[in-house]
C-alpha positions as CSV (number, residue, x, y, z in Angstrom):
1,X,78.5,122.3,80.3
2,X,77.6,124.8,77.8
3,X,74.3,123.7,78.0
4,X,72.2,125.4,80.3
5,X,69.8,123.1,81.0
6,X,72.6,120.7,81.7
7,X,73.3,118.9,84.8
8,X,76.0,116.6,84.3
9,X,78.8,117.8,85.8
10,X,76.5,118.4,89.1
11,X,75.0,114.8,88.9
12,X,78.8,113.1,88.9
13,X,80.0,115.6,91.7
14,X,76.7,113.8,93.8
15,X,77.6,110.2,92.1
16,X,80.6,110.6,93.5
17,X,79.6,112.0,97.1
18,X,77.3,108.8,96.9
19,X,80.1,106.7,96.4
20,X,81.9,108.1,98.7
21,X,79.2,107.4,101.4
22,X,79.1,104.1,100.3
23,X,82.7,103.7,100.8
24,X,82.1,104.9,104.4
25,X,79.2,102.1,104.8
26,X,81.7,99.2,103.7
27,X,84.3,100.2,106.1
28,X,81.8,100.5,108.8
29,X,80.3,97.1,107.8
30,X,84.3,95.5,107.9
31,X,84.4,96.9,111.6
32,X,81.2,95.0,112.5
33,X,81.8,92.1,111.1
34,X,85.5,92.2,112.4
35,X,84.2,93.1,116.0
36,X,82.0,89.5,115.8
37,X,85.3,87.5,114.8
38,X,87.3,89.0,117.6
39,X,84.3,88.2,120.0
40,X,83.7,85.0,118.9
41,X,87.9,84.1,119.2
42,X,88.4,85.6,122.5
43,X,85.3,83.8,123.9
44,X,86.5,80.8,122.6
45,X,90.1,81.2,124.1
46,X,88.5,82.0,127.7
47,X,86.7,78.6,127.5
48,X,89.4,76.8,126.0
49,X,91.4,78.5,129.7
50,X,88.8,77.3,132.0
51,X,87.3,74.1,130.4
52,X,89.9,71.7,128.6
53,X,92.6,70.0,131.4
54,X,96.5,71.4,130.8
55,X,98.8,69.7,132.7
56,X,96.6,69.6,135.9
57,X,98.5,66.9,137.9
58,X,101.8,69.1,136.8
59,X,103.8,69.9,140.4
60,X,106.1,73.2,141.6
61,X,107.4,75.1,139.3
62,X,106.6,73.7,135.7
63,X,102.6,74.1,137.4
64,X,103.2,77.9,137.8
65,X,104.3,78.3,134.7
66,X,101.3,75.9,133.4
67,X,99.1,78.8,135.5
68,X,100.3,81.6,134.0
69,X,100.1,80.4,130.3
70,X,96.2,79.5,131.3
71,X,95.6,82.9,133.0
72,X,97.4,84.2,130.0
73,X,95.2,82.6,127.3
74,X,92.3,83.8,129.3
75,X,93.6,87.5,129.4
76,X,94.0,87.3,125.3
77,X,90.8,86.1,125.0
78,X,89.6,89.3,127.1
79,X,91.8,91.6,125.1
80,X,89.9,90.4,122.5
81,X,86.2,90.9,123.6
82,X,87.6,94.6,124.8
83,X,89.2,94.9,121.0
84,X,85.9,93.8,119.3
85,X,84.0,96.2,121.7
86,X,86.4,99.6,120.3
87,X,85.7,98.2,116.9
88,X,82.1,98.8,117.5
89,X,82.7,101.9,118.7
90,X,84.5,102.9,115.9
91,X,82.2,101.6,113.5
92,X,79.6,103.8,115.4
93,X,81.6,106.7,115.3
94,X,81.3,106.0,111.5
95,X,77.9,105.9,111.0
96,X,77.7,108.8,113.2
97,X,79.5,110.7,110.7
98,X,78.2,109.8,107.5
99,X,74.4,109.9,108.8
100,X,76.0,113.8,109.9
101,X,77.0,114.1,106.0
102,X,74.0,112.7,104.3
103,X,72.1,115.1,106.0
104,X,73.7,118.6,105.7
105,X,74.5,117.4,102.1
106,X,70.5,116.9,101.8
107,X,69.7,120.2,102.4
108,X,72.2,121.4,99.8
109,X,70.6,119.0,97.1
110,X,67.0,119.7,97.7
111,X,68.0,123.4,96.8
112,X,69.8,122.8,93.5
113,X,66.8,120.7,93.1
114,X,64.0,123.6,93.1
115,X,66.7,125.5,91.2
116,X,67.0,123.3,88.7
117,X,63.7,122.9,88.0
118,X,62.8,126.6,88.4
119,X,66.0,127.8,86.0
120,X,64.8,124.6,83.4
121,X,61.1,125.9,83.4
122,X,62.2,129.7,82.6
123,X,63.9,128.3,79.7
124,X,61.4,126.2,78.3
125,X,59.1,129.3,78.5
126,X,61.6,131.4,77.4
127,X,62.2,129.2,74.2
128,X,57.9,128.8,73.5
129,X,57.9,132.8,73.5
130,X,60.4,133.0,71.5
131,X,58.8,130.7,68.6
132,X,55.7,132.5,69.3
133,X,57.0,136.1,68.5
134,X,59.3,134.3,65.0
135,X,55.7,132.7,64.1
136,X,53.8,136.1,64.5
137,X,56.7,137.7,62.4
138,X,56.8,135.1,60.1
139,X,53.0,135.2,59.4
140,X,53.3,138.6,59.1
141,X,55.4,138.7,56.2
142,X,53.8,135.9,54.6
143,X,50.2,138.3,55.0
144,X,52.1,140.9,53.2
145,X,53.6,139.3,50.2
146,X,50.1,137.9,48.7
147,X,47.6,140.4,50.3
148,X,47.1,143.8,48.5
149,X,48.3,146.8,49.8
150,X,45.4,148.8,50.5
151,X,44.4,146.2,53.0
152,X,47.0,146.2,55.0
153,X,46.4,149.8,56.6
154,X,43.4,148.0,58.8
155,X,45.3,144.6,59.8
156,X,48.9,146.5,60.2
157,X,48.3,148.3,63.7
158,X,46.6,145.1,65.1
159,X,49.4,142.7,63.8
160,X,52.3,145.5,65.3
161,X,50.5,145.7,68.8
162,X,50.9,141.7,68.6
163,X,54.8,141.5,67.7
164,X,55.5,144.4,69.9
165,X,53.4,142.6,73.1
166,X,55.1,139.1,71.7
167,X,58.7,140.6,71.4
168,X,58.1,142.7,74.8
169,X,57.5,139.0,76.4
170,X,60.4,137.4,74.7
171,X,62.6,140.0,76.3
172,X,61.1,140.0,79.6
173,X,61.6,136.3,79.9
174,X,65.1,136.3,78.6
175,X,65.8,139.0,81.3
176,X,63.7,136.7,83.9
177,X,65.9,133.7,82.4
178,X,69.4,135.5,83.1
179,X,68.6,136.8,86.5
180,X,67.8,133.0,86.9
181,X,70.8,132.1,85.3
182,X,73.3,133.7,87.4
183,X,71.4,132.7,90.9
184,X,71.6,128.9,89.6
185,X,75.4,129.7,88.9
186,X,76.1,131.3,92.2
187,X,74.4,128.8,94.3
188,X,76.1,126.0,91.6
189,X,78.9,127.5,93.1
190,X,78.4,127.6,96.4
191,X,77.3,124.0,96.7
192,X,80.0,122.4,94.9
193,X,82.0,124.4,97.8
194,X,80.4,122.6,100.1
195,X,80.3,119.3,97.9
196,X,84.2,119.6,98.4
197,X,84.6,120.8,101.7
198,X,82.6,117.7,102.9
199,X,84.9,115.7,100.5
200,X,88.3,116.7,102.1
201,X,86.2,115.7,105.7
202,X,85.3,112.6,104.5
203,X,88.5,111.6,103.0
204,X,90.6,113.0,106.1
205,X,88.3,110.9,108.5
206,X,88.3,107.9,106.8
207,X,91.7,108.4,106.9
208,X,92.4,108.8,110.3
209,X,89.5,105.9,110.6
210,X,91.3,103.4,108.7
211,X,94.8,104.8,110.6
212,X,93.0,104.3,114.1
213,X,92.3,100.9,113.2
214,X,95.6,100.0,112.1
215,X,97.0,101.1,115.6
216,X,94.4,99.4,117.2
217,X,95.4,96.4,115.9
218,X,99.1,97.3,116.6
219,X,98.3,97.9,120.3
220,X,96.7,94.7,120.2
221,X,99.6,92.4,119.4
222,X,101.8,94.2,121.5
223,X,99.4,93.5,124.8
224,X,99.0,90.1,123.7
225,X,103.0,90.1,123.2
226,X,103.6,91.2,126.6
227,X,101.2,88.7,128.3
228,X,103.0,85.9,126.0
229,X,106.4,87.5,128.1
230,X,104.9,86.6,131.0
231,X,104.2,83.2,130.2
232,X,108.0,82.9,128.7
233,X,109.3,84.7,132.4
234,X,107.4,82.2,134.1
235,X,108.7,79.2,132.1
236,X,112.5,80.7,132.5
237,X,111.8,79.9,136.5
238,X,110.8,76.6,136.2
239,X,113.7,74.2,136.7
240,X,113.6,70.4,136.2
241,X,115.7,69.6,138.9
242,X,114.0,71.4,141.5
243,X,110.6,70.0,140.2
244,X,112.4,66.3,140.6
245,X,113.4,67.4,143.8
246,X,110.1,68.6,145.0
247,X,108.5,65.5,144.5
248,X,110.8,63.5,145.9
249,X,110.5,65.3,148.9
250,X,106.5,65.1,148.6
251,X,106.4,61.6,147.8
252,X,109.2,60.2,149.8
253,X,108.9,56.9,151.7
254,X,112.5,57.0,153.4
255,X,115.6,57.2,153.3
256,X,116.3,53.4,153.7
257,X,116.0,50.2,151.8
258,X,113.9,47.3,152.8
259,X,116.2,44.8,154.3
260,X,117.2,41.2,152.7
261,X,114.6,38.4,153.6
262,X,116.6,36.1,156.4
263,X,115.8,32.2,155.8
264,X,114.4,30.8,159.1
265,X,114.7,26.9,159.5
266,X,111.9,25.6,160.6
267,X,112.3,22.0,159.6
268,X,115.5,21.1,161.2
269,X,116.1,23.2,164.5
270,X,118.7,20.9,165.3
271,X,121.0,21.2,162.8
272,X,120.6,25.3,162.3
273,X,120.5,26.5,166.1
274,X,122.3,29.8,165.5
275,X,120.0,31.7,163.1
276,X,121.8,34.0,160.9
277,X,121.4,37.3,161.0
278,X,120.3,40.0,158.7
279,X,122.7,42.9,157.4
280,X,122.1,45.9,158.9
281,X,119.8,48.4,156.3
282,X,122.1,50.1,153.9
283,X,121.4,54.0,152.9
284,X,120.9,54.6,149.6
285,X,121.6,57.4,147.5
286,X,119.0,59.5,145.6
């Protein structure tokens, strides 16, 4: 600004730092609050593994396969505790570096600050010396227009020593002011070099942050694909008929049939002597 006592432009460079760290605080939050929902899930999937009954009275090979996808449902649920974990981490890591920002920036703004203030007070005084001397000068003129001439002689040395010592003032604090001046504008300088060197860090780690994350969650479905593999391996073993078979061999009672009930006369041995015989057991076929 052309203004010298100005200090927008330097306010919306820190408005925007400040946004900036805000924007840093909201990520950070998402991570936290994404680290309790992955938590909460995976505990949930670990005792939805070991508490609710899946097929327990399953047999052979369809059982494996039942063991795996429980084991498997379990591991998720651990790859997601571990996932909600490196989210913490990484919203640590966060916090971490925008605590690191606010602080080094701190230093820079308490400066411009007292430099503000000091280059603002220079001017006002500056500005009150300067409507001093025009007053004196002014008076001054005023005196001689309506006083008589002769009376000037005794008034004239006194009133000079005062513009002179006024005007003498004015200049000083104008050359006070500029010296001012130019140290405000170099260190104005300076820290807006810094402003935007912390800018370009923030902006490449939040980045790389929000990158991290994605390939987190990347890695993530990939482990949780490659467990899911295992369950579909397992279920490619099992076979129907070797789990028929395997209980028919556990449960088995024989390989025979019960024979046919023979009728016995009992009421008229006389007339039945020869009993009749029973068929010899036929095997059957499974």
């Amino acid at each position: 600004s052309t203004d010298l006592t100005s200090t927008v432009g330097y306010d919306n460079i820190i408005q925007h730092l400040n946004d900036g760290r805000k924007n840093c605080k909201e990520f950070e939050d998402f991570l936290k609050e994404r680290a309790v929902i992955e938590e909460k899930y995976g505990k949930e999937l670990i005792n939805l593994s070991k508490k609710k009954p899946c097929g327990q009275t399953e047999l052979h090979t369809l059982k494996r396969s039942l063991d795996v996808f429980k084991q498997q449902v379990d591991n998720v649920g651990q790859s997601h505790i571990q996932l909600a974990q490196t989210f913490r981490e990484e919203a640590k890591k966060m916090e971490d570096f925008r605590e690191k920002q606010k602080l080094h920036r701190k230093k820079i703004e308490l400066m411009m600050e007292a430099i503000h203030k000091n280059r603002n007070l220079q001017y006002k005084k500056t500005m009150e010396v300067k409507q001093t001397c025009c007053s004196a000068s002014s008076r001054t003129l005023s005196y001689i227009s309506r006083s008589y001439f002769w009376q000037l002689f005794l008034k004239l040395a006194q009133t000079k020593s005062a513009l002179e010592d006024s005007d003498r003032s004015y200049q000083q604090n104008i050359a006070a002011l500029e010296k001012i001046r130019e140290e405000w504008q170099k260190e104005h300088i300076k820290a807006c070099e810094f402003f935007e060197t912390q800018e370009c860090e923030r902006i490449s780690y939040f980045r790389n942050a929000l990158w991290l994350h994605t390939n987190q969650l990347s890695l993530d479905c990939v482990q949780n694909d490659e467990k899911y593999e295992d369950i579909r391996k397992s279920l490619e073993m099992c076979s129907v008929e070797k789990d028929i078979d395997f209980f028919v061999n556990l449960r088995k009672t024989g390989s025979l049939a019960p024979a046919p009930v023979v009728y016995e006369n009992y009421y008229n041995a006389q007339r039945n002597a020869t009993p009749v015989r029973s068929p010899a057991p036929v095997p059957i076929s499974r």
